[in-house]
N, C-alpha and C positions, 0 to 999 in steps of 0.2 A: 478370456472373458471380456478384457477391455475390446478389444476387434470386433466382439459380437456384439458389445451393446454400438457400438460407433459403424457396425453394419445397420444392424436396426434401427438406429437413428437415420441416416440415408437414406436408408429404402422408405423410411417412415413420411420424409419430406419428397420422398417421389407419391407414395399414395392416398396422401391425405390428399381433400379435392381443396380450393381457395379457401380460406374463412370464410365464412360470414358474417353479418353485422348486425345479427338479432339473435337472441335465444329465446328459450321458455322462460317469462316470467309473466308476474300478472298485468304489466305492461305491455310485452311482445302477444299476450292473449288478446288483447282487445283488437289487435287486427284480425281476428277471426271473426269479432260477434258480427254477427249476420249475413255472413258469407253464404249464399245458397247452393253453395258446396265448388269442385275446384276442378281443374285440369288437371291430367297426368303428366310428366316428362320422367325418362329414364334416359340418363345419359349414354351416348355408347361405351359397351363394356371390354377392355381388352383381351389380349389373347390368351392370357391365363386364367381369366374367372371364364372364358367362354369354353378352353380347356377343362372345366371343373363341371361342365355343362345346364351354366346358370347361362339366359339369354336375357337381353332386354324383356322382349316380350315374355318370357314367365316371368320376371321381374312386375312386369307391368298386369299381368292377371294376377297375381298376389294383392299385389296394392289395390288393384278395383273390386274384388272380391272381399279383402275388410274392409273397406268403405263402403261396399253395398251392405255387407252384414250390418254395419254401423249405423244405416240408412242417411248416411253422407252422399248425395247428388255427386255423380263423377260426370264435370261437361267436356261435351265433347271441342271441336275446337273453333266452331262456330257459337256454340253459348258462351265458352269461355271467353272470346272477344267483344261479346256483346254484354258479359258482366262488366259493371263495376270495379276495376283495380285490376281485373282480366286476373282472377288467382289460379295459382298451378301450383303443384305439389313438383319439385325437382327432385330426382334420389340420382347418387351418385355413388356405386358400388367398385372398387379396384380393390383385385387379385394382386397378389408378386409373388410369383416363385422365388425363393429364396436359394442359395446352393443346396442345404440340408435334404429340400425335398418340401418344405414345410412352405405354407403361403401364409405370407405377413396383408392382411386383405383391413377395409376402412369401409363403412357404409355413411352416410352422412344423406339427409333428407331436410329440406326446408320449402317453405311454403316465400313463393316470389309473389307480389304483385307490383303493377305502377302505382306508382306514386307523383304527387305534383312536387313540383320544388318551388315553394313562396314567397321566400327572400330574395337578396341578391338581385342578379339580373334580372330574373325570372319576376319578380315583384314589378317591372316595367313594363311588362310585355303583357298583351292583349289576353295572350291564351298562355300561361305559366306551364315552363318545360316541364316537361315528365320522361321518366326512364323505371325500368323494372329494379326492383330492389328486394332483398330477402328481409321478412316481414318478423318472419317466425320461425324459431331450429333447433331441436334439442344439441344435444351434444352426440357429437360422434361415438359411435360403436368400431372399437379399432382391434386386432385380434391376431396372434396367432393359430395355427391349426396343421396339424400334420394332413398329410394331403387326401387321407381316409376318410377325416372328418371338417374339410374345407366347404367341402358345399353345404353341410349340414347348420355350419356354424356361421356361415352365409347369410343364410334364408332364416335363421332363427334372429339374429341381428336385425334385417330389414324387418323382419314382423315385430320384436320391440319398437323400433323406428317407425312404424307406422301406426300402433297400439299407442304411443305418445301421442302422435299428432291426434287421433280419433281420441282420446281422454282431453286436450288441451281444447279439443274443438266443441266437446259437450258439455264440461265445463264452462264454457262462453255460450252455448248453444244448444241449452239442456232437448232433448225430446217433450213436444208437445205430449201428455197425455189425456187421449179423450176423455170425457166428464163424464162418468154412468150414469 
């Protein structure tokens, strides 16, 4: 037992993607209000979630697909640079096959934009540095799964992970409703 949890620990600090430096609160929400909706990225996926026959691209029609149900604006990547803070939705999905047969897999989604930096140097200079930063990010969906039900348990993970971000965003950015 001790082996197995101290393999899973390993493989666990292979799959997880970087941290990040924001979550879901009512603070990390107000990067959202008025965002007129965001870019896509899907990071690329390795050879065992692409084994399980999850690809970027249906990764990435999943995610546009609730967003459009959501009526969340998905820009492309000429609007999205011409937005404000240039926001983009990042998802990062990693598989591992494990000996068992079994995939130890992590899904992790955050919303990046630029940001200015004020202080510092940056308070000197004409035009204050800026660099991309994650604004907003639930917490990771992390999972075992025999390899039957790998992909299943995949795609139900990124659609919580996305059903978050679309709750945290109309929460800050309720739907106008017409006036009868």
């Amino acid at each position: 037992m001790r082996t197995f949890v101290l393999a899973l620990a390993a493989a666990a600090a292979v799959v997880l993607p970087p941290a990040a430096s924001a979550e879901d609160t009512p603070a990390t929400r107000r990067s959202l209000r008025g965002l007129p909706g965001v870019g896509l990225h899907v990071q690329p996926l390795g050879a065992d979630a692409e084994a399980l026959g999850i690809s970027a691209d249906r990764l990435e029609r999943l995610l546009r697909a609730r967003l459009d149900a959501a009526h969340i604006p998905v820009l492309d990547a000429h609007q999205q640079q011409r937005t404000p803070g240039r926001p983009g939705l990042s998802l990062h999905v990693t598989a591992l096959r494990v000996e068992n047969g079994e995939f130890l897999y992590s899904v992790h989604l955050d919303l990046k934009q630029w940001v200015a930096l004020m202080g510092g140097v940056s308070a000197t200079l004409e035009t204050p540095l800026s660099a991309p930063a994650t604004t907003w990010s639930p917490d990771y969906r992390m999972g075992i799964s025999p390899s039957d039900d790998a992909q299943a348990d995949i795609l139900t993970a990124t659609r919580e992970m996305i059903d978050h971000f679309i709750g945290a965003y109309r929460r800050t950015n309720p739907l106008k409703r017409p006036i009868p």
